[in-house]
Every structure is written in C-alpha cells, then in structure tokens.
C-alpha positions as CSV (number, residue, x, y, z in Angstrom):
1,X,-129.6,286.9,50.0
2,X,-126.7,285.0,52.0
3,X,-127.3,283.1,55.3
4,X,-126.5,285.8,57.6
5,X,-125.3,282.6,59.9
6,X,-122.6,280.9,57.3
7,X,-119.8,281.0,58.8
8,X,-116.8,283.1,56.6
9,X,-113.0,282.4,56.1
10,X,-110.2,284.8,56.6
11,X,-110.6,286.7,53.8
12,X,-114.2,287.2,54.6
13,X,-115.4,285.0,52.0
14,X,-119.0,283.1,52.6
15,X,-118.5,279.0,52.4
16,X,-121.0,278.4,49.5
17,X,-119.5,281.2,47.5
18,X,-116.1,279.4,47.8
19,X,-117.9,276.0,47.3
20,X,-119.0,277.6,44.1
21,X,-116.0,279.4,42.9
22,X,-113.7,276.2,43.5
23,X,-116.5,274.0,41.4
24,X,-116.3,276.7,38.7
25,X,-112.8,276.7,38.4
26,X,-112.4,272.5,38.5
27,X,-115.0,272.3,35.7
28,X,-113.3,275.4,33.8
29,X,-110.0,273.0,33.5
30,X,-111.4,269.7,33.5
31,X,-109.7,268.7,36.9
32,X,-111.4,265.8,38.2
33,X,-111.3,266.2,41.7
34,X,-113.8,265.5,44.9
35,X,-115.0,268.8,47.0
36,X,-115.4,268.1,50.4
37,X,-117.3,270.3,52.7
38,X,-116.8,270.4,56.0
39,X,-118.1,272.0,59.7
40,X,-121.6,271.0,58.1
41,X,-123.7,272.9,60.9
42,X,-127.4,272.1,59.8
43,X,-129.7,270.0,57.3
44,X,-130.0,273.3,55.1
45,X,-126.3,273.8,54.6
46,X,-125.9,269.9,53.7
47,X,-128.3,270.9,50.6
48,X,-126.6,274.1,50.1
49,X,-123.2,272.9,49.9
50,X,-124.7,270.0,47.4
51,X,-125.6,272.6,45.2
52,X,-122.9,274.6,45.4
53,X,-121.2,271.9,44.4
54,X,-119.5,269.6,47.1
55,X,-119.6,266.3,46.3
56,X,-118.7,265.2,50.1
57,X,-120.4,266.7,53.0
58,X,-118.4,266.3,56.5
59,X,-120.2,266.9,59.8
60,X,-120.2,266.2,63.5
61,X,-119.8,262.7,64.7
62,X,-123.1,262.9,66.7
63,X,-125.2,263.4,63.7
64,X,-127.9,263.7,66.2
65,X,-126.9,267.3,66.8
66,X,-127.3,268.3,63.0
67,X,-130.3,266.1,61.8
68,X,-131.8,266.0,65.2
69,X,-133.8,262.7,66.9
C-alpha cells in the first residue's frame, strides 16, 4: 500500500516508484550510474528509498529534524 504522505512529482508519480523504475532501467542497460534521493523527510523513507534503490540519500542540514535528538 503506498505512503499516503510521499510526496509525488508532476506527473503524479510516487518517489519510490520512480526510485524503482530509474534502478530498473540503469540495471536493464548496464549504466553504471549513482541514484541520489533527495527531500529525505523521515528515518522510514531513508530505508525506503535504499531499497528502492538509491544509492545516495540527501536530507536536511539539521539532521536533527529527520532522526530526531
């Protein structure tokens, strides 16, 4: 069931399926690339986007507001 609080793109699209897609299609021609994730919101969506894929994970400066004290 999708996280009813990911945020979505333009085209209505939710991050992780994107995440996903884009990994697919890297693997499917052997491009050798980095996925970067960013506006990480949230411990969970750090995971989520790992296993979707991302191999970089960019999130506010004050990582205090995502991870907490």
């Amino acid at each position: 069931m999708p996280d009813k609080n990911a945020a979505k793109d333009d085209i209505s699209m939710l991050d992780m399926d994107l995440i996903n897609e884009i990994t697919e299609i890297f693997m499917m021609h052997n491009i050798e690339t980095e996925i970067i994730a960013a506006s990480i919101r949230n411990p969970i969506h750090v995971i989520d986007c790992a296993k979707a894929g991302a191999d970089i994970a960019k999130f506010q400066a004050d990582y205090k507001a995502v991870f907490g004290e």
